[in-house]
PAZA-348035 format. One record per residue (C-alpha): x, y, z; chain; residue in three letters. Coordinates in Angstrom, 3 decimals. Layout:
REM PAZA-348035
<atom xx="X" yy="Y" zz="Z" c="A" r="ALA"/>
...
//
This chain:
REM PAZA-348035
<atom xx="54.158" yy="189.361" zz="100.242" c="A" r="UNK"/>
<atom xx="56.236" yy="192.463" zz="100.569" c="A" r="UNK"/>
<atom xx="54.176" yy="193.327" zz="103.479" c="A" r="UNK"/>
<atom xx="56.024" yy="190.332" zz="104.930" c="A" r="UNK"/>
<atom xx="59.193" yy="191.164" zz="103.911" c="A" r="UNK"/>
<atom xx="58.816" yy="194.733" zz="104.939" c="A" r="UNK"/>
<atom xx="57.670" yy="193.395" zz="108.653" c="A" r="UNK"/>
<atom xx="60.903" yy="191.280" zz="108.977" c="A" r="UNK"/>
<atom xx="63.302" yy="194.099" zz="107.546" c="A" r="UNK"/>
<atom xx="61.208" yy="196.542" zz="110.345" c="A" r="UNK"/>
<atom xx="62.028" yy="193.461" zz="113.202" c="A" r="UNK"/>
<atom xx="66.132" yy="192.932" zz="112.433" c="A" r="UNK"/>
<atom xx="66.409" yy="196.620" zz="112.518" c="A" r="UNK"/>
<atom xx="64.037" yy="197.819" zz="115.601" c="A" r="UNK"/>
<atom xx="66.276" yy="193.989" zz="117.453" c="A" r="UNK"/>
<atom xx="69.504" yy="195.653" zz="116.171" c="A" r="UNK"/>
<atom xx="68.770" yy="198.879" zz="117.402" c="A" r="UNK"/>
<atom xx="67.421" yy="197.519" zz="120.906" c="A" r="UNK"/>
<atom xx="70.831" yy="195.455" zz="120.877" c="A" r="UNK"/>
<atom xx="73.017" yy="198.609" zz="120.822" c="A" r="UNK"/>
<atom xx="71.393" yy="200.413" zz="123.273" c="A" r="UNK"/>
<atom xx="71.104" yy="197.321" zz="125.972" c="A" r="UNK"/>
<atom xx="75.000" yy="196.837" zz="125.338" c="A" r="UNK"/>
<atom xx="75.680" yy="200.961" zz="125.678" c="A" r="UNK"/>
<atom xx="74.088" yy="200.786" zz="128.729" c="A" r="UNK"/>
<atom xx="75.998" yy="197.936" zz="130.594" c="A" r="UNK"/>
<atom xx="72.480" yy="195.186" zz="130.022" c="A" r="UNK"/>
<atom xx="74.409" yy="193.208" zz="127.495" c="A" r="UNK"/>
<atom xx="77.506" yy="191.964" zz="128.451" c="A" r="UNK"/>
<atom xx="78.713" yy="189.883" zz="125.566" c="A" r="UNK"/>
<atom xx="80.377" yy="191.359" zz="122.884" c="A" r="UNK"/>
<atom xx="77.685" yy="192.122" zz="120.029" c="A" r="UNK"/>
<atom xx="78.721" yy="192.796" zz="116.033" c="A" r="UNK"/>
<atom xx="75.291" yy="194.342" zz="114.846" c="A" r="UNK"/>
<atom xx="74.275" yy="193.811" zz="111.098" c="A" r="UNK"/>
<atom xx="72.119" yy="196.708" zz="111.026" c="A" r="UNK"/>
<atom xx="72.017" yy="198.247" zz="106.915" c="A" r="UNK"/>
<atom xx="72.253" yy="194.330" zz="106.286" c="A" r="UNK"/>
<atom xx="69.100" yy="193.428" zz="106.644" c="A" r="UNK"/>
<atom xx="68.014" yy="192.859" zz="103.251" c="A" r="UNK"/>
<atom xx="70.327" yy="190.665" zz="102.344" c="A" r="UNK"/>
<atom xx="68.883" yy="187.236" zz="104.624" c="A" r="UNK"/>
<atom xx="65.717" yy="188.527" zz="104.656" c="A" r="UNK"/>
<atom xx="65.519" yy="187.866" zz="101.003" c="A" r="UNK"/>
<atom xx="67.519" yy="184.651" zz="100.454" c="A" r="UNK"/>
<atom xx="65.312" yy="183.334" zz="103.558" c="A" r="UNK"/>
<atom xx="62.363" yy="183.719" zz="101.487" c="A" r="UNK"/>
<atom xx="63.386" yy="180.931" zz="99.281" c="A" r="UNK"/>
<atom xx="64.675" yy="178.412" zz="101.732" c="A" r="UNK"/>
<atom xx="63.043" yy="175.584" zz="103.443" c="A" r="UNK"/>
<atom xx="62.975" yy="173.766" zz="106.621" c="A" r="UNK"/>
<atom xx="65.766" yy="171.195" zz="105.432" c="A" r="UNK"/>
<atom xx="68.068" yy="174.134" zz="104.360" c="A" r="UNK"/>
<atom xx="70.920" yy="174.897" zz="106.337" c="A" r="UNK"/>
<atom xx="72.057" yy="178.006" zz="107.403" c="A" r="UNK"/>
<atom xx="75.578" yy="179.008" zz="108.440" c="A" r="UNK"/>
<atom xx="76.523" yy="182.285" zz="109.640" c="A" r="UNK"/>
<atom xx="79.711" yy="184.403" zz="110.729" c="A" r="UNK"/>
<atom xx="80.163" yy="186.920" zz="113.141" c="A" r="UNK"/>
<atom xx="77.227" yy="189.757" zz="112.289" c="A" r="UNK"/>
<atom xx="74.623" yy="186.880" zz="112.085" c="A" r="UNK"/>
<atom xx="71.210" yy="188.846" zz="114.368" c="A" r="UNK"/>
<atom xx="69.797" yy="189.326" zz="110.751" c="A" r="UNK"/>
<atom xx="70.344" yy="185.719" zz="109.428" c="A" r="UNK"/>
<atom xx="68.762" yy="184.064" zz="111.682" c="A" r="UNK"/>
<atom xx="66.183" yy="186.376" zz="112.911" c="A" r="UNK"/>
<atom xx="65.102" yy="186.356" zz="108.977" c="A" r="UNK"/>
<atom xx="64.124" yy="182.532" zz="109.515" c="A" r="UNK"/>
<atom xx="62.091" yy="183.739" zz="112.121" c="A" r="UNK"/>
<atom xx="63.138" yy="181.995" zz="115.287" c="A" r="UNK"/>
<atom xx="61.982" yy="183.002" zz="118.497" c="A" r="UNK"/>
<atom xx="62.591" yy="186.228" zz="119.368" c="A" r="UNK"/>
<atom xx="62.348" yy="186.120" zz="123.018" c="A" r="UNK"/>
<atom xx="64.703" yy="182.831" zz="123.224" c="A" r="UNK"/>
<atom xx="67.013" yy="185.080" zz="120.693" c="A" r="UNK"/>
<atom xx="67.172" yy="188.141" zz="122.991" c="A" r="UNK"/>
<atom xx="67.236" yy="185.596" zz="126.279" c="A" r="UNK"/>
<atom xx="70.627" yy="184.005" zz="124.565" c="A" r="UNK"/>
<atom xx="71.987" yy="187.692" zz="124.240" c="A" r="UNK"/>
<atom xx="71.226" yy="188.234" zz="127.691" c="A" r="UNK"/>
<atom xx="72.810" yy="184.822" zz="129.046" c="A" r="UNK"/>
<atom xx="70.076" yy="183.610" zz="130.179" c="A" r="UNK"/>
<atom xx="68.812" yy="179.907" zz="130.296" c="A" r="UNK"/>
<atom xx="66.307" yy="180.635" zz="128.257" c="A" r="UNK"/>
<atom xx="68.128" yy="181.458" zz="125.133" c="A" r="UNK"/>
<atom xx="68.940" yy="179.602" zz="122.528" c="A" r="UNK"/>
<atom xx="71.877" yy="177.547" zz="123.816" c="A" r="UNK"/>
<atom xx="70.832" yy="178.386" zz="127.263" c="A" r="UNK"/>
<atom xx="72.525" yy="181.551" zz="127.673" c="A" r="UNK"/>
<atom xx="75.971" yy="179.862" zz="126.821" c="A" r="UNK"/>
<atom xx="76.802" yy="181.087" zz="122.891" c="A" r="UNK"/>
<atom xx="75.679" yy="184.750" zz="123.698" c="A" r="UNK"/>
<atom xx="75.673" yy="187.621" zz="120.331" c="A" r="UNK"/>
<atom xx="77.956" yy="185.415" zz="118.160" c="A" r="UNK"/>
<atom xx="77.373" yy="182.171" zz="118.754" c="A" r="UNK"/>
<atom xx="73.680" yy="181.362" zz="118.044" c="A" r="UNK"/>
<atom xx="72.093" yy="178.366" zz="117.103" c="A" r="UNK"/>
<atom xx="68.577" yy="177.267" zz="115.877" c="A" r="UNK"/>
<atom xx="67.893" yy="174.048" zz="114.302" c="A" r="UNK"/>
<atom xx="64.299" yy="174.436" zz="114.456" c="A" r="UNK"/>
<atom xx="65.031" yy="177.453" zz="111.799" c="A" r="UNK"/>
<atom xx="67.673" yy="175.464" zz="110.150" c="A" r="UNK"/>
<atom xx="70.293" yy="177.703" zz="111.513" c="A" r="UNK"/>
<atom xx="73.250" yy="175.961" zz="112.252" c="A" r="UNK"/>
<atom xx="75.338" yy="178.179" zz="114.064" c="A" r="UNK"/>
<atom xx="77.547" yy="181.245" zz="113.835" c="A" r="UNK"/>
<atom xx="81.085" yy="181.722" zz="115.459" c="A" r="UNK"/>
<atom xx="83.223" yy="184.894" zz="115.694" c="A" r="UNK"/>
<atom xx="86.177" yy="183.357" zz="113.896" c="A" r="UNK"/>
<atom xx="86.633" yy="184.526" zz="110.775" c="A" r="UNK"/>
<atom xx="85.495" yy="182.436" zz="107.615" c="A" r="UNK"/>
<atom xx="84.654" yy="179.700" zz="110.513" c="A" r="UNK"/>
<atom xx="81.504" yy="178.634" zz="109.629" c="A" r="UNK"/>
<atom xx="82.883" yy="178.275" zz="105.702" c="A" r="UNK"/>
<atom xx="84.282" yy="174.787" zz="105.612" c="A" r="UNK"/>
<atom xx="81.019" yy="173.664" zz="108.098" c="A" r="UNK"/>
<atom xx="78.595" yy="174.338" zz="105.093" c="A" r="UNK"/>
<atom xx="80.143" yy="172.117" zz="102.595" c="A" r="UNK"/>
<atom xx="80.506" yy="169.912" zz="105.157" c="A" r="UNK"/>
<atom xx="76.650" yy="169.985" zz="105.205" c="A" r="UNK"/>
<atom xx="76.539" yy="169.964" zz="101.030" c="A" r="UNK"/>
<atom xx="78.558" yy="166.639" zz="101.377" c="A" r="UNK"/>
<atom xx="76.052" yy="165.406" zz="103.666" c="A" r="UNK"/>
<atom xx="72.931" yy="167.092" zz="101.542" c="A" r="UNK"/>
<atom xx="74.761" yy="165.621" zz="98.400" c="A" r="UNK"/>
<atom xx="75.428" yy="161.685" zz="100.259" c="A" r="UNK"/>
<atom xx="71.638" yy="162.061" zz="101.263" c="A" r="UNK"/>
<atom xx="70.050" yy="162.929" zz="97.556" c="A" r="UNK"/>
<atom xx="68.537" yy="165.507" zz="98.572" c="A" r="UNK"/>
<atom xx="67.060" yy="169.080" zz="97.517" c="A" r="UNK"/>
<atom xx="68.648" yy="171.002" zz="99.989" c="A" r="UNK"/>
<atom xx="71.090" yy="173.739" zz="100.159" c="A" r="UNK"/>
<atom xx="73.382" yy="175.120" zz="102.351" c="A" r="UNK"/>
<atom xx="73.948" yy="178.732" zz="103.152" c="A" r="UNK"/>
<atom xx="77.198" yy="180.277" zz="104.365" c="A" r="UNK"/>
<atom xx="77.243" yy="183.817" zz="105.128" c="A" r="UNK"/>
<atom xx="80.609" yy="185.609" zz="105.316" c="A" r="UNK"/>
<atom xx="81.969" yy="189.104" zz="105.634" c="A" r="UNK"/>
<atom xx="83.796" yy="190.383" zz="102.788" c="A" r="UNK"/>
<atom xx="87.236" yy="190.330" zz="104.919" c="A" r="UNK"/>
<atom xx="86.861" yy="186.339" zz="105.195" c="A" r="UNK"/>
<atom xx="87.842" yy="185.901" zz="101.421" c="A" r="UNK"/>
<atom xx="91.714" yy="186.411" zz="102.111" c="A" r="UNK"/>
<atom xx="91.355" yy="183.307" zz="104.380" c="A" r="UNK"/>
<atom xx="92.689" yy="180.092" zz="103.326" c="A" r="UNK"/>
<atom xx="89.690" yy="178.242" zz="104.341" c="A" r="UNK"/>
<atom xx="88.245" yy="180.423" zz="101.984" c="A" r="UNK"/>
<atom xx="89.463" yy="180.026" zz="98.801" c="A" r="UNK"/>
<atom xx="90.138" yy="175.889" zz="99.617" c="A" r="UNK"/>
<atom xx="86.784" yy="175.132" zz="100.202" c="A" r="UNK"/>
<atom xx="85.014" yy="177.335" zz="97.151" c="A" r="UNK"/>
<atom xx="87.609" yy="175.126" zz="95.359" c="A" r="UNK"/>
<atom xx="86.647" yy="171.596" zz="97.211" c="A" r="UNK"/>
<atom xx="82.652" yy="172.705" zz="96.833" c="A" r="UNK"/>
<atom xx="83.384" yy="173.603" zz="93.168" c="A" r="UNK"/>
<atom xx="85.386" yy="169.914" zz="92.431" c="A" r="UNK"/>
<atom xx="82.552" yy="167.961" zz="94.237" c="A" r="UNK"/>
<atom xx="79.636" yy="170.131" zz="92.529" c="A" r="UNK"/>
<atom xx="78.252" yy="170.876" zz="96.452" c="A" r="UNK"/>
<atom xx="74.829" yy="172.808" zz="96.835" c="A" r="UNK"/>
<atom xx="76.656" yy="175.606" zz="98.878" c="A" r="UNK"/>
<atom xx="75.547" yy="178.920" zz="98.546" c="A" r="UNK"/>
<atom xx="78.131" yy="181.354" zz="99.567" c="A" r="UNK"/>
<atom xx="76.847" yy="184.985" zz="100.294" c="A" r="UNK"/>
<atom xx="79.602" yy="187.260" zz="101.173" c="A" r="UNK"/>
<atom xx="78.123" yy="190.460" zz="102.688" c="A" r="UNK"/>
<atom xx="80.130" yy="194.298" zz="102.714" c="A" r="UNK"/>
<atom xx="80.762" yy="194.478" zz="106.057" c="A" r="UNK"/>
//
C-alpha cells in the first residue's frame, strides 16, 4: 500500500519536474502553475475515492489528476497541444479534463471550479447516491465571493462537497 502511494508521490514530482524544464526551454508553450511540494495532498484523498467521484480542480491541478492516475502520455500530449491530449491539445497546463478518472476539469480562474462542485453535489444529492465531490482550491480563492456563497449554499442544502484548500 504505501509502496503505491510512494510510486504516485515519485510520478507527480519526476511530471512536475519534467514540466519545468520543457517550459524553461521553449517545448511548452502554455503557461504551466506546477504543484510540486503538493503532492501529498491528492495523492492521499485519491486513495479513498471512486470511479463515480468527482473531481474539481483550480489552477495547480498536474497533481490532482495525475493522482487518479490518468494517462500520462495523453496528460503530457495535452501540455504539449497536441491532439492527442486530453482535450485534444485545446485546454493545455490549466485546463485538463478526464472523465474516465472522474476529473472534471480545472480552469485558471480563481475559485472557478468552486460553485461547479456543488453543482455536482446537487446532482450526486438529486441522484441518491454515494458519491462525493472534490473541489480543490488555493488558499488565495477563500477571499472570493464564490467562495464563501457556495460553502454557505453546500452547507444549507447538506451537499457531499469536499472542499480541500491547499497553501499555495
Amino acid at each position: 500500500y504505501c509502496e503505491n502511494l510512494f510510486r504516485k508521490l515519485t510520478l507527480i514530482r519526476e511530471a512536475e519536474i519534467k514540466i519545468a524544464k520543457e517550459r524553461k526551454s521553449g517545448l511548452i508553450g502554455c503557461p504551466v502553475h506546477l504543484s510540486a511540494g503538493q503532492e501529498a495532498i491528492p495523492v492521499g484523498i485519491s486513495e479513498h475515492l471512486s470511479k463515480s467521484d468527482y473531481i474539481f480542480g483550480a489552477h495547480r491541478s498536474h497533481a490532482h489528476i495525475l493522482s487518479l492516475g490518468t494517462s500520462l502520455k495523453n496528460f503530457f500530449a495535452e501540455i504539449l497541444g497536441r491532439s492527442t491530449g486530453l482535450s485534444k491539445g485545446y485546454g493545455g497546463s490549466m485546463h485538463l479534463f478526464d472523465k474516465s478518472v472522474g476529473f472534471m476539469g480545472s480552469v485558471p480562474i480563481v475559485a472557478g471550479t468552486i460553485s461547479m462542485a456543488a453543482g455536482a453535489g446537487f446532482a450526486i444529492k438529486q441522484k441518491k447516491s454515494n458519491s462525493v465531490a472534490i473541489a480543490y482550491l488555493g488558499d488565495g480563492a477563500v477571499e472570493e465571493g464564490v467562495f464563501h456563497e457556495t460553502l454557505n449554499l453546500a452547507s444549507v442544502n447538506n451537499l457531499p462537497v469536499i472542499f480541500v484548500i491547499e497553501n499555495n
